[in-house]
DRENVO-526935 format. One line per field, with one value per residue (C-alpha): residue number from 1; z, x, y. Coordinates in steps of 0.05 Angstrom, whole numbers, padded with zeros to 5 digits. Each point is the difference from the previous one (the first is absolute). Layout:
k c(NUM ...)
Z c(Z ...)
X c(X ...)
Y c(Y ...)
REM end
This chain:
k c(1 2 3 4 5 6 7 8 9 10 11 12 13 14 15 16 17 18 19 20 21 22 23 24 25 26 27 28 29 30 31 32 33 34 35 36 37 38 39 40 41 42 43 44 45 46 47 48 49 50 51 52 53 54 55 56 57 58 59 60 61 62 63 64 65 66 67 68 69 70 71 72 73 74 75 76 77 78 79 80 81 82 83 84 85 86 87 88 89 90 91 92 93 94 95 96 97 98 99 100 101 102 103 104 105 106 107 108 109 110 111 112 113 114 115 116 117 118 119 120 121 122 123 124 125 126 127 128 129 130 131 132 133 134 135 136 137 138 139 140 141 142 143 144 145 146 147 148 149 150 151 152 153 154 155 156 157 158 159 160 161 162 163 164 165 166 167 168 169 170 171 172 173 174 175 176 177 178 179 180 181 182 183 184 185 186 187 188 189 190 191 192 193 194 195 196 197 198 199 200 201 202 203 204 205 206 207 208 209 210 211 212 213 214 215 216 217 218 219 220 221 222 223 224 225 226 227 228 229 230 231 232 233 234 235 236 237 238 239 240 241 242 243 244 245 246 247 248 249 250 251 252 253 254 255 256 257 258 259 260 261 262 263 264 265 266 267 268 269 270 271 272 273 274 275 276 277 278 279 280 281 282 283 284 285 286 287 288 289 290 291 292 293 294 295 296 297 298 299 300 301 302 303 304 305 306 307 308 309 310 311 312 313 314 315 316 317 318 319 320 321 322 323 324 325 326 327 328 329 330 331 332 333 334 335 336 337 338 339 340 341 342 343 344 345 346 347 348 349 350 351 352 353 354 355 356 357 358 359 360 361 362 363 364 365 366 367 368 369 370 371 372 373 374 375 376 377 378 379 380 381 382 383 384 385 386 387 388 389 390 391 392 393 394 395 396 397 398 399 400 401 402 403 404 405 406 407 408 409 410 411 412 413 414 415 416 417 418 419 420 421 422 423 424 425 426 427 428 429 430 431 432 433 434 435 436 437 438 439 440 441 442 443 444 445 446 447 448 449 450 451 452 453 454 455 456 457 458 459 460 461 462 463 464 465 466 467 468 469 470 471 472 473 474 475 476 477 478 479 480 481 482 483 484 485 486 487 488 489 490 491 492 493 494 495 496 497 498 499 500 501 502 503 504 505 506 507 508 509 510 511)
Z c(02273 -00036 -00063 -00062 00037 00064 -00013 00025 -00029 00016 00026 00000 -00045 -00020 -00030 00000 00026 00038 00019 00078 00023 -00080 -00017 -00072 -00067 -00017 -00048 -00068 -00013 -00062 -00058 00004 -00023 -00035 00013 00054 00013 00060 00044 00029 00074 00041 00078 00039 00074 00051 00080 00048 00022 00049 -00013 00038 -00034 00034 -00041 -00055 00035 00004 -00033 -00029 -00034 -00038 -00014 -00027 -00050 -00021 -00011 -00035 -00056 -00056 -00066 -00060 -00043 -00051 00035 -00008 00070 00069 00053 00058 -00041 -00022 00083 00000 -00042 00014 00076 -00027 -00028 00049 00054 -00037 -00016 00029 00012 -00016 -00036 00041 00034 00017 00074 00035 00024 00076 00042 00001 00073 00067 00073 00004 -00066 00007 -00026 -00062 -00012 -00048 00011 -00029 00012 00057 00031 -00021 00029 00024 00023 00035 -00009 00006 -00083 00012 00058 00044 00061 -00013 -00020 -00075 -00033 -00065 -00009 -00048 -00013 -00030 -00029 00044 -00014 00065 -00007 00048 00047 00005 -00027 -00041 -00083 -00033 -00068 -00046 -00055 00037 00022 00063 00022 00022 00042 00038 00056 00031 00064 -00009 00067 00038 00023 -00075 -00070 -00073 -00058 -00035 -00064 -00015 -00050 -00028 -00049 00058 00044 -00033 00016 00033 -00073 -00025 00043 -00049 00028 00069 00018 00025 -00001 00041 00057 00056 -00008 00034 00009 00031 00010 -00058 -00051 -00007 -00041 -00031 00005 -00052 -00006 -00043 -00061 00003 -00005 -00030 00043 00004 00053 -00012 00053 -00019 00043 00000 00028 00017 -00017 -00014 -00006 -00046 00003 -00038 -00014 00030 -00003 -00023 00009 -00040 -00003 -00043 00005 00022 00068 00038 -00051 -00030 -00079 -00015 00054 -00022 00058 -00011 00037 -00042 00042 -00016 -00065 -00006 -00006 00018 -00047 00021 -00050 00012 -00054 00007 -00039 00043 -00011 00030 00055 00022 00009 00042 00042 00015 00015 00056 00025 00015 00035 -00056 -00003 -00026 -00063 -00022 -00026 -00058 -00073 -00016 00041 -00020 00017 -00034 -00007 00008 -00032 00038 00070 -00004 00044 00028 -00050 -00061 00026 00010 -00078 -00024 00038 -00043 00039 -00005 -00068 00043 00046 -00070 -00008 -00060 -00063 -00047 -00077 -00031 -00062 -00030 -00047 -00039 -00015 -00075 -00001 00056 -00053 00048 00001 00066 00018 00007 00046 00070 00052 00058 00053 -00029 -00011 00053 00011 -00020 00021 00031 00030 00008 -00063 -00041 00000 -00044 -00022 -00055 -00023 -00060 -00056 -00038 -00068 -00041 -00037 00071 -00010 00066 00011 00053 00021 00053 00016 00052 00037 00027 00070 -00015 -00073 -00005 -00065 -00013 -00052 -00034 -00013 -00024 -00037 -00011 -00029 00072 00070 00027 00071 00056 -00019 00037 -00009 00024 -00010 -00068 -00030 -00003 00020 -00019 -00013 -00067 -00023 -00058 -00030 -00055 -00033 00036 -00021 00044 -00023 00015 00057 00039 -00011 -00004 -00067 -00060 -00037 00004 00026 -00001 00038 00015 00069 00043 -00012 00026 00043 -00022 00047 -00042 00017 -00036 00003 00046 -00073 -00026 -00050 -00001 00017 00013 00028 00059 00015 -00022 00017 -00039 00026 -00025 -00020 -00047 -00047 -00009 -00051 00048 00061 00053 00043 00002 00014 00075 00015 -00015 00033 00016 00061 00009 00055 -00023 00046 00009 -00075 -00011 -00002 00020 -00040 00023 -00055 00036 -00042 00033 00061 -00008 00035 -00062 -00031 00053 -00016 -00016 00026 -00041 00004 -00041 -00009 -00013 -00077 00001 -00011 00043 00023 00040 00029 00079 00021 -00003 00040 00025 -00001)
X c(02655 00023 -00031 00042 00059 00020 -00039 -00006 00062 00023 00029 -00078 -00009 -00061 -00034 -00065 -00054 -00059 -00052 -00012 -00055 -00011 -00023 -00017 00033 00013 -00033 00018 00053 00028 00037 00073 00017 -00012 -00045 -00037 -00064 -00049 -00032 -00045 -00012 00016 -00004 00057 -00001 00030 00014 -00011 00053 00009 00038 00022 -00041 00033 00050 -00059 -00050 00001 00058 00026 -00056 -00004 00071 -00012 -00052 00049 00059 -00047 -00007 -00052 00019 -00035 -00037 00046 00058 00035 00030 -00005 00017 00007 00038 00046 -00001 00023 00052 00033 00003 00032 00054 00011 00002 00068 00033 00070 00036 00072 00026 -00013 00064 00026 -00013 00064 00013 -00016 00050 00003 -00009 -00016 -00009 -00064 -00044 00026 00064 -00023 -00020 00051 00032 -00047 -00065 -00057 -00038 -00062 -00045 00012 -00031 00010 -00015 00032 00002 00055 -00038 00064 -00022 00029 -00029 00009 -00010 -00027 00017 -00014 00062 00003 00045 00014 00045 00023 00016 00041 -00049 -00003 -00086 -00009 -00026 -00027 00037 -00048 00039 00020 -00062 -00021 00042 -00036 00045 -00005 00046 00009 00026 00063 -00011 00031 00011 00008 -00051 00014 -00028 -00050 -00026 -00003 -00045 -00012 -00064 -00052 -00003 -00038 00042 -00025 -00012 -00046 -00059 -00035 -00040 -00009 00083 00039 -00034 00047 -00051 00041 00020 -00044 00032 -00029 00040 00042 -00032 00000 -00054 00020 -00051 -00012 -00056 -00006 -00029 -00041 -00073 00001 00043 00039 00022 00044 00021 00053 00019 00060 00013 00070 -00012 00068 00049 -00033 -00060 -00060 -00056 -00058 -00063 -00012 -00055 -00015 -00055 -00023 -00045 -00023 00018 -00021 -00059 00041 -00022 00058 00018 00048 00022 00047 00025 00063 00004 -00067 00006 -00062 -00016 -00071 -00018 -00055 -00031 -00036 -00018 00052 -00050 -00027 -00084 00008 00053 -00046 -00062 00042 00015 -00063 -00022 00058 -00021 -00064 00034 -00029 00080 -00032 -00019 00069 00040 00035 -00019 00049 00031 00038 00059 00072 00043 00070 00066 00059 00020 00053 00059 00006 00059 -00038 -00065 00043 00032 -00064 -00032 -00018 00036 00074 00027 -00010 00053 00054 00058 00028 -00029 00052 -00023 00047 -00036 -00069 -00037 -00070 -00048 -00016 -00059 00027 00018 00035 00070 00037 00013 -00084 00003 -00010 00048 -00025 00016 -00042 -00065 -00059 00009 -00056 00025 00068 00028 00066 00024 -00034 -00042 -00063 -00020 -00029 00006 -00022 00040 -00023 00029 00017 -00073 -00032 -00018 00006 00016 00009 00049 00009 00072 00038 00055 00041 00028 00066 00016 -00012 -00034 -00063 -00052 -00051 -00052 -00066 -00022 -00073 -00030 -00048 00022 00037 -00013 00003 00058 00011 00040 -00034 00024 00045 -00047 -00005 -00069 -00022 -00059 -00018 -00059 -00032 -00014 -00059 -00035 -00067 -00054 -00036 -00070 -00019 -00043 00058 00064 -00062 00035 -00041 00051 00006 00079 00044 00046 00055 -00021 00025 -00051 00027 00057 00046 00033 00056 00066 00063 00064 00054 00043 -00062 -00026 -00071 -00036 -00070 -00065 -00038 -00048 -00043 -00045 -00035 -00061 -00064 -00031 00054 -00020 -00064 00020 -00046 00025 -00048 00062 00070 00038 00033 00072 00022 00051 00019 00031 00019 00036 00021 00026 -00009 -00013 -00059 -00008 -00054 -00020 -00033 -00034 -00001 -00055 00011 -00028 -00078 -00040 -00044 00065 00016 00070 -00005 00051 00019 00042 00041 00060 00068 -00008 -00061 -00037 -00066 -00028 -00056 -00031 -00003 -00031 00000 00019 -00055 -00041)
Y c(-00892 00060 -00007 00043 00018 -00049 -00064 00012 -00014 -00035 -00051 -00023 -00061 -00016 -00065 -00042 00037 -00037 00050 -00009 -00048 -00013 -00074 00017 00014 00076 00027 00022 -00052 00029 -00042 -00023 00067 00057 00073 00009 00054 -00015 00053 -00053 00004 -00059 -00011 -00009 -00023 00057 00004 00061 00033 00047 00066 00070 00046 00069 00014 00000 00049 00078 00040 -00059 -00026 00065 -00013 -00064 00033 00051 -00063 -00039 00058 00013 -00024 00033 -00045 -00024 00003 -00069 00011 -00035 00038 -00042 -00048 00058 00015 -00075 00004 00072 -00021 -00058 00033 00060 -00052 -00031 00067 00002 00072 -00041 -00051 -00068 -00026 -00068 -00021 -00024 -00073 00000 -00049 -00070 -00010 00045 00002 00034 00030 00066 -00030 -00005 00063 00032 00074 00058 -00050 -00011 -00060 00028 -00056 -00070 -00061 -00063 -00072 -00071 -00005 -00064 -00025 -00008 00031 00062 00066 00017 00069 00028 00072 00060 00048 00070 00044 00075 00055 00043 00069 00038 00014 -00083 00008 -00053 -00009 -00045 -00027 -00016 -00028 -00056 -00063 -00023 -00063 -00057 -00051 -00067 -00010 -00072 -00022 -00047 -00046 00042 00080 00020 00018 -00020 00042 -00048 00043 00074 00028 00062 00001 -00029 00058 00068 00068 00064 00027 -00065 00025 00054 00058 -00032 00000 -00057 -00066 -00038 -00033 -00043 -00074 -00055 -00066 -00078 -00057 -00008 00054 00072 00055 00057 00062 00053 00051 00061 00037 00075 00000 -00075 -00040 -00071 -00052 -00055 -00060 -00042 -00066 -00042 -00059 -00043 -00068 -00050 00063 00043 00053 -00011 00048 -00028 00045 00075 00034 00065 00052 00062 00050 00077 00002 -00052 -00017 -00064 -00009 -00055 -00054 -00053 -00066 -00046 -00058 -00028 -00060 -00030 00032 00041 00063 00045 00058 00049 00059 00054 00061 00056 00041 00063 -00016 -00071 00024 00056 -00043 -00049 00064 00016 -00077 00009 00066 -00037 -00054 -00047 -00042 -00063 00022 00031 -00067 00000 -00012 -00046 -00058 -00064 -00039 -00015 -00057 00040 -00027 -00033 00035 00050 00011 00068 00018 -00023 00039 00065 -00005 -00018 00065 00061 00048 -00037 00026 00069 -00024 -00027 00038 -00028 00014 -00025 -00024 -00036 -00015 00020 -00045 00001 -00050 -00005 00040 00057 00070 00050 00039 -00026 00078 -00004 -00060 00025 -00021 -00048 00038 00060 -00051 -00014 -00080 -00037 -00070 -00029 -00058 -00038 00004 00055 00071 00020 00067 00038 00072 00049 00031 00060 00001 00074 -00012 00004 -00060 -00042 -00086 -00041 -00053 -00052 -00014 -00053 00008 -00059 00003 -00043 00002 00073 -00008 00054 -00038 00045 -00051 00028 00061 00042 00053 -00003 -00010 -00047 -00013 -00047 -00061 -00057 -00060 -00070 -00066 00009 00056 00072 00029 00068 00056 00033 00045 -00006 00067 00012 00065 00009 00037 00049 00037 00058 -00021 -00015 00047 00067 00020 00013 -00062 -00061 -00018 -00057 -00008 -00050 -00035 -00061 -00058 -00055 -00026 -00064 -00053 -00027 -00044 -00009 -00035 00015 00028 00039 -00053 -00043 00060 -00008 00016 -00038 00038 00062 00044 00049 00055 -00027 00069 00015 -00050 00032 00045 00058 00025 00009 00030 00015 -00063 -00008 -00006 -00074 -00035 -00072 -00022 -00082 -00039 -00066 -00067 -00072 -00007 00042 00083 00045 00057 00067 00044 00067 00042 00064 00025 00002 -00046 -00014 -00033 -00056 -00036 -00074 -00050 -00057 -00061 -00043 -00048 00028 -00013 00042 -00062 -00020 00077 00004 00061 00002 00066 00077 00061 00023 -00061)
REM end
C-alpha cells in the first residue's frame, strides 16, 4: 500500500489484523481507550521474498542516497514521506479543466463502432463475459486531437473510457457500462510517464494494469468479474516501494472477503541492509516486518469501486454549491472556505467528497478545517476546525474519521540545540485519531498517541516527524505511528474497534 498519500489510498480497506502464522494474543493490549506510548519491541512473523535488485545497484543506488536526503537534526521533516506525498499530487495535476466524456452508442456491429468521433480504441480484449458462445469485448478509449497534417494528440482533459460490449445472439454488440474514473490517464503516471499497461482477460473477467511513480514506484491490478449482469470488483492487488524493492504490499480477494497486508521499513538504514543481503544472494532473509490479514467490507461493483477511487473527483466537472453551512463550533468567513474543486480529496464515494485545507488569518495566524462536499444535493459542510492540522478524513459506516496533532512547548537544553540557552519551542508531540458526526457534532477522540520522551521534561534529542496514518474496515481500524525515518524509532502498529474501543498493539516497522 501507499502509506500517506494512496493507501494506499485507497480504495484499500482495512480491518482485523491477525499476524501471519500467530496462535497467540498480541501484546500490549491497551485499555478501551485513551493515550497510548510503547516503543517496546515485539516479533512479528515474515516470508522471503524474492526481488530484482538491478534497478537498485550502480548509478542508481547512489541516486537512491541522494533521494532519500539528509535531514538536519531537528528538523521535524520526513523526506520520503514528503517524496510520497508531492508525487502524489504531481501525479493528479491536470493542464485543463476536466471534461465530461460523451455517451458511446447503444448498440454496434463490431467494437470499433463504438468508438465516438475525435477518440481511439486504445486497447481491447476479448472474452465470453455472457457466456453465449460468442466473443465479448472490454475496451479502453481515449481522447485525440488531429491537426492538419492528420498526427495525432492526446487530450488530456478528458478520462480514459472504459466500456463493455456484449454480443446480442446474433451478428450485432450492445454497450453494457461505460466508466470513466477506473481507468488512470497518461498524466496519472508521475515521473515514470504513462502508466497505462495492456488489459488481460479469462473467461468471464478482465484486469486492469497500472505501473508508475519516479525513483519510488507503484503497481496496481484491478479485476472485474460479470456475474448475474453486473461487474463486481473481485481482487486487487497493489504494491509500493523504490523500484522494484516493494516496502508496502496490499492483496485482496473481495470474493472471499479477505485481504493480505505485507510491511516492510521504508526507512533508508533497514532498506540498505536488505540490499546488501540481496547482493549476496542471501533472499531468504529479506521478508517483511509486518504481515497480517483483513476481513474487507461488502464486494463492490465496478461503478461503486471507480466513485469510491481517489482519483475520480479529478475526472468531476461540476462544481456547483448551492448552499454552505457550519457546524456549531466551525468560526470562518465563507469567502475563506476553499472551493472543492481547488482541494486534494481525501475521501469520496457515491454520495459525498472529503477534504481539508488551511486558512491563514491577517494576524498570521494559521487554522485548519475539514469540509464535505455532497455529490447530489450540492451542499459544501465545513465540519471541524483546529488550531493544528487536519489531515487524512474518511467517512465509515455513519461517522467521520480524521487526523489531528497535538502541539505542546518543548524544552530543549543546551546539549541538544549547541546554543549556550536553553529553548522552547512549540513541537508536535502527539498525533490524535478522532471521529465525528456526519453534521460536525459528538466530536471525539479514539485514540492517541503521544512521544514518550517528551514527557520527560529533558530532551535527550530533537523529537522526529510524527504522523498517523489508519485504514479502517470490517469494523475495526489499524493505526500506523510513523516516528520519522530513523531506524532507532521503529513505527508501532496498533488495532482497535471502530469506537476506538479494545486497542492492542500488533507490531512495528522495522521489527
Amino acid at each position: 500500500m501507499k502509506r500517506k498519500c494512496i493507501i494506499l489510498s485507497s480504495v484499500m480497506g482495512m480491518g482485523i489484523l491477525l499476524l501471519t502464522g500467530c496462535g497467540r494474543d498480541a501484546a500490549g493490549r491497551q485499555g478501551e481507550t485513551g493515550a497510548v506510548s510503547d516503543t517496546s519491541e515485539e516479533e512479528d512473523s515474515t516470508e522471503g521474498m524474492k526481488t530484482d535488485f538491478a534497478a537498485l545497484s550502480g548509478e542508481s543506488r547512489e541516486q537512491a542516497e541522494s533521494d532519500a536526503g539528509q535531514t538536519e537534526p531537528g528538523q521535524r521533516e520526513d523526506t520520503e514521506q514528503e517524496e510520497k506525498v508531492e508525487q502524489s499530487e504531481s501525479e493528479i495535476e491536470m493542464e485543463d479543466t476536466p471534461k465530461e466524456a460523451p455517451q458511446l452508442p447503444e448498440t454496434g456491429s463490431r467494437i470499433t463502432d463504438f468508438v465516438p468521433e475525435g477518440w481511439e480504441l486504445w486497447d481491447s480484449v476479448e472474452l465470453d463475459f455472457n457466456e453465449d458462445g460468442i466473443p465479448d469485448y472490454v475496451g479502453v478509449l481515449q481522447a485525440v486531437l488531429a491537426d492538419e497534417d492528420k498526427d495525432q494528440t492526446f487530450q488530456p482533459e478528458y478520462p480514459r473510457i472504459l466500456f463493455a460490449a456484449a454480443s446480442d445472439g446474433t451478428a450485432g454488440y450492445c454497450l453494457d457500462f461505460q466508466d470513466g474514473n477506473v481507468v488512470r490517464t497518461r498524466d496519472e503516471g508521475g515521473v515514470f510517464g504513462d502508466p497505462y499497461l495492456p488489459l488481460t482477460a479469462e473467461r468471464t473477467s478482465f484486469t486492469i494494469h497500472t505501473y508508475g511513480g519516479s525513483a519510488w514506484r507503484w503497481s496496481e491490478d484491478y479485476t472485474y468479474t460479470y456475474r448475474e449482469g453486473d461487474w463486481w470488483l473481485a481482487s486487487s492487488e497493489e504494491t509500493y516501494g523504490y523500484g522494484d524493492y516493494v516496502t508496502d504490499y496490499v492483496k485482496n480477494d473481495w470474493e472471499k472477503g479477505v485481504g493480505i497486508r505485507k510491511v516492510r521499513s521504508s526507512d533508508w538504514g533497514p532498506m540498505e541492509e536488505n540490499f546488501e543481503q540481496i547482493e549476496n544472494g542471501d533472499w531468504d532473509s529479506v521478508g517483511y516486518d509486518l504481515e497480517y490479514e483483513v476481513p474487507l467490507d461488502e464486494q463492490m461493483t465496478l461503478e461503486q469501486a471507480g466513485k469510491r477511487w481517489w482519483l475520480a473527483p479529478k475526472r468531476v466537472t461540476d462544481w456547483e454549491v448551492k448552499e454552505t453551512v457550519f457546524a456549531a463550533d466551525v468560526n470562518i468567513a465563507a469567502d475563506k472556505v476553499r472551493p472543492p474543486e481547488e482541494a486534494f480529496s481525501d475521501y469520496c464515494d457515491e454520495d459525498c467528497m472529503l477534504y481539508t485545507f488551511c486558512v491563514d488569518s491577517d494576524k498570521g495566524e494559521s487554522a485548519c478545517y475539514l469540509a464535505m462536499y455532497g455529490w447530489q444535493d450540492k451542499v459544501l459542510s465545513v465540519l471541524a476546525e483546529g488550531d493544528t492540522a487536519i489531515e487524512d478524513a474518511k467517512l465509515y459506516d455513519g461517522k467521520i474519521y480524521y487526523v489531528s496533532e497535538i502541539v505542546e512547548n518543548v524544552t530543549y537544553p543546551s546539549a541538544v540545540t549547541g546554543n549556550e540557552k536553553i529553548e522552547q519551542k512549540e513541537e508536535t508531540v502527539g498525533v490524535r485519531l478522532n471521529r465525528m458526526e456526519p453534521d460536525g457534532s459528538g466530536k471525539e477522540v479514539i485514540f492517541e498517541y503521544r512521544y514518550p520522551e517528551a514527557a520527560s521534561g529533558v530532551m535527550e534529542d530533537f523529537i522526529p516527524y510524527l504522523s498517523l496514518l489508519y485504514e479502517i474496515s470490517g469494523g475495526e481500524i489499524v493505526v500506523e505511528v510513523y516516528l520519522g525515518a530513523e531506524p532507532s524509532k521503529p513505527h508501532p502498529f496498533y488495532r482497535m474497534k471502530a469506537d476506538g474501543s479494545g486497542q492492542e498493539r500488533i507490531g512495528q516497522v522495522p521489527e
